[in-house]
Residue frames relative to the residue before (quaternion, step in Angstrom):
aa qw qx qy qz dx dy dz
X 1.0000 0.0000 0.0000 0.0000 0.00 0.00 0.00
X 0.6034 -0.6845 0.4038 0.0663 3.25 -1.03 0.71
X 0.0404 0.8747 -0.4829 0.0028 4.01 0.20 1.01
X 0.4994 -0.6483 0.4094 0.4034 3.12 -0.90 1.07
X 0.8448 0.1867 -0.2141 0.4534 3.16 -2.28 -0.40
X 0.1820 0.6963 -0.6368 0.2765 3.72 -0.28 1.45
X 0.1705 -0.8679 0.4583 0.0875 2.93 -0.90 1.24
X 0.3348 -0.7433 0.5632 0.1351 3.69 -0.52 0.99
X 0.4740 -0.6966 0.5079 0.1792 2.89 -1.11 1.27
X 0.7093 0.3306 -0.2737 0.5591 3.86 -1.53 0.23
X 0.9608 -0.1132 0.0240 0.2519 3.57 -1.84 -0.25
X 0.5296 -0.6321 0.3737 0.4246 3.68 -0.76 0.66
X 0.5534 -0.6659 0.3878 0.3159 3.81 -0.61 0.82
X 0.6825 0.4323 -0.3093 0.5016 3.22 1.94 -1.11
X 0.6322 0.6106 -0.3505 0.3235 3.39 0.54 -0.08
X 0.5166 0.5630 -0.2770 0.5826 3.57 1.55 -1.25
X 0.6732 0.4862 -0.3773 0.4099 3.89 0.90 -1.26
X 0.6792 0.3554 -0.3462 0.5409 3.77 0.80 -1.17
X 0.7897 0.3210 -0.4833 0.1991 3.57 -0.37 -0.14
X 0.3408 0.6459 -0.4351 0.5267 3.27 1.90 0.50
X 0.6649 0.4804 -0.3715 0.4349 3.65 0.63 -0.64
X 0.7980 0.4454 -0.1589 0.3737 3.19 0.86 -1.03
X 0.5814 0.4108 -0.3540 0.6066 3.24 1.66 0.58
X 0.7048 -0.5410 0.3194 0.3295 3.23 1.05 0.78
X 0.5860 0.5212 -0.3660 0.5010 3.91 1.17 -0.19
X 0.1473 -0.7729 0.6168 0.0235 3.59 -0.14 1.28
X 0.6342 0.3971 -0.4553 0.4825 4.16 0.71 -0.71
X 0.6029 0.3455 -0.4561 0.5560 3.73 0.34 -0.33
X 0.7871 0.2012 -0.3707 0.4502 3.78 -0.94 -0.35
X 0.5539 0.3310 -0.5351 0.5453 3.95 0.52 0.58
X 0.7091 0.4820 -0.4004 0.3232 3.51 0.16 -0.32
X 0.6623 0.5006 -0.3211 0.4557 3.37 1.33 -0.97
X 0.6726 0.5402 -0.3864 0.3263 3.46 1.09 -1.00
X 0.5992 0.5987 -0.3895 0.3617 3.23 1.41 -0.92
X 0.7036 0.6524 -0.1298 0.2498 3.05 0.91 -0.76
X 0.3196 0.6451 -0.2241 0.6569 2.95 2.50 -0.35
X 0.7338 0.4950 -0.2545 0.3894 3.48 0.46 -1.36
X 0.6967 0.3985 -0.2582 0.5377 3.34 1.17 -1.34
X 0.7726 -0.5108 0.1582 0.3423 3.69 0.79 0.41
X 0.4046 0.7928 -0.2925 0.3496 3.49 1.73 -0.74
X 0.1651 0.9281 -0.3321 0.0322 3.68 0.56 0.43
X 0.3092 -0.7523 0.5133 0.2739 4.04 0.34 0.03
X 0.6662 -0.4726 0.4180 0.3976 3.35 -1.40 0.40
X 0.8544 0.2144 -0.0598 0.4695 3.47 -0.08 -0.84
X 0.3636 0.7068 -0.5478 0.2612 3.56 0.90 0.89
X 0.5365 0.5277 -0.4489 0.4819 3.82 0.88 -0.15
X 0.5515 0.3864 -0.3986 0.6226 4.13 0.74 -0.64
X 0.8935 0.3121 -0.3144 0.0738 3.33 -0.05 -0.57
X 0.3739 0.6594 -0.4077 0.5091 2.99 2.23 0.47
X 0.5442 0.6422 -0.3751 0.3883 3.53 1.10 -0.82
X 0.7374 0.4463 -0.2416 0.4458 3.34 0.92 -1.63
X 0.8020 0.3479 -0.1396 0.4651 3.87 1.07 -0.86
X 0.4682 0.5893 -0.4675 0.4636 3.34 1.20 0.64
X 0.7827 0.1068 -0.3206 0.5227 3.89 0.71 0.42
X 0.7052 0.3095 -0.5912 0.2395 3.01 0.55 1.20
X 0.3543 0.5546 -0.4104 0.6312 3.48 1.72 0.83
X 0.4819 0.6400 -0.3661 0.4735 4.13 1.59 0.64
X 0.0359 0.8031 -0.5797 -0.1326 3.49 -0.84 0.59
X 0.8222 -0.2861 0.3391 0.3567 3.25 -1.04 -0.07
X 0.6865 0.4226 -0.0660 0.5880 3.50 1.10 -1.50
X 0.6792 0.1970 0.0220 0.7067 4.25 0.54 -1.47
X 0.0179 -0.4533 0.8904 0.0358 3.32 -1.63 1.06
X 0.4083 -0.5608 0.7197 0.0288 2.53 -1.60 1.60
X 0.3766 -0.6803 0.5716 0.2620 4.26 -1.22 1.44
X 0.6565 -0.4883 0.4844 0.3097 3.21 -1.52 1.10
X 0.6079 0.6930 -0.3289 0.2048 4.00 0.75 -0.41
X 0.6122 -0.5204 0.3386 0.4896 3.92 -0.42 0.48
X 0.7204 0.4636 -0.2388 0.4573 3.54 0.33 -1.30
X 0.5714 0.5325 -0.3509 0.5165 3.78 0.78 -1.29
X 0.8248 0.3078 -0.2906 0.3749 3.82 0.05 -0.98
X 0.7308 0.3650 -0.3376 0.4678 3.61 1.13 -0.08
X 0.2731 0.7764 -0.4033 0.4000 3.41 1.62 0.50
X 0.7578 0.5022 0.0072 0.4164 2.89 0.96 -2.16
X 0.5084 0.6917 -0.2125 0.4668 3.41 1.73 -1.37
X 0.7393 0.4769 -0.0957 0.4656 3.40 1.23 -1.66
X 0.6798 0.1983 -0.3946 0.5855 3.90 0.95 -0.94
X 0.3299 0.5836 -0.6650 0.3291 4.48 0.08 0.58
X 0.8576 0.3350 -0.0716 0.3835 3.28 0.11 -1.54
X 0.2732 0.6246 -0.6207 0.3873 3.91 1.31 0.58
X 0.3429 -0.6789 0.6217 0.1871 3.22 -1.44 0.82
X 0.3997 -0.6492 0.5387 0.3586 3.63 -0.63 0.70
X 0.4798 -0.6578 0.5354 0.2246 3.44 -1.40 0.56
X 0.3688 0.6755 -0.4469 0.4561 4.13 1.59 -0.87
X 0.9153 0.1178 -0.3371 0.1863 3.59 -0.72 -0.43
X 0.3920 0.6410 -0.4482 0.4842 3.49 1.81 0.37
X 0.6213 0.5611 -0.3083 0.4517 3.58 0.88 -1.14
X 0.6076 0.6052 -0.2979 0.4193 3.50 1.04 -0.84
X 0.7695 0.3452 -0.1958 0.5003 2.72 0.60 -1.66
X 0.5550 0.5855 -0.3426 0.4815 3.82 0.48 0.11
X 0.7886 0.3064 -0.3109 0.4331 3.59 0.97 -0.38
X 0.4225 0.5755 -0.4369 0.5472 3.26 2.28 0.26
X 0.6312 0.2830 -0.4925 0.5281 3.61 0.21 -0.38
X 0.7265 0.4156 -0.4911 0.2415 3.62 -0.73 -0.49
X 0.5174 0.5924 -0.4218 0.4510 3.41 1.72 -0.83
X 0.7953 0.3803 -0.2415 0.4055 3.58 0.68 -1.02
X 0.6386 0.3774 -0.4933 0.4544 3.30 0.40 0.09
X 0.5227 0.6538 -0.4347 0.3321 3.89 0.93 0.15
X 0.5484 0.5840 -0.2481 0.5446 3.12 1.71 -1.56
X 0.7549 0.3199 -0.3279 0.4694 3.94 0.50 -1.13
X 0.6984 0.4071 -0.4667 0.3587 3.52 0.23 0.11
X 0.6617 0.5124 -0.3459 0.4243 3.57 1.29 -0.57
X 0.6979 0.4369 -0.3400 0.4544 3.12 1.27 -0.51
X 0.4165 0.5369 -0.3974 0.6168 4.04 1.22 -0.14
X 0.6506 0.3532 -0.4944 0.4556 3.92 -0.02 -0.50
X 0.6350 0.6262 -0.3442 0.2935 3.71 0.68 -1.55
X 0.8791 0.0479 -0.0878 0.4661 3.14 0.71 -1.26
């Protein structure tokens, strides 16, 4: 069973999560952040929100200097938008309309 605030040994969890983001692996830096959330924390993850709260800052959202704030933010980056499944869903249905209308035709 699982206990909260566990600490893992070796690298900050929030740090391993952002430099997952920043290689482009969003299911690994959503998993780690979640995983902050769910309590799993690393030694040196408070310094390392400090250090990755302004550059995970914009201009518009200041992201807080806090553990949870930076893996909040970590977590809505890496939402997949839902637009290009929907697309691609109204291209198949378009096409299987065309092949049945065109099977009925001829």
């Amino acid at each position: 069973m699982a206990k909260g605030n566990q600490q893992i040994n070796g690298r900050s969890v929030l740090r391993v999560a952002f430099d997952a983001f920043e290689r482009g692996d969003k299911v690994q830096a959503r998993q780690l952040a979640q995983a902050v959330l769910d309590g799993k924390v690393g030694k040196d993850d408070s310094s390392a929100a400090e250090a990755l709260a302004p550059k995970l800052s914009s201009e518009v959202a200041q992201v807080a200097p806090t553990v949870e704030a930076v893996a909040r933010e970590i977590i809505s980056r890496t939402i997949v938008p839902p637009r290009p499944y929907i697309f691609v869903a109204i291209a198949a249905a378009t096409y299987v309309i065309l092949v049945v209308l065109a099977a009925v035709r001829y």
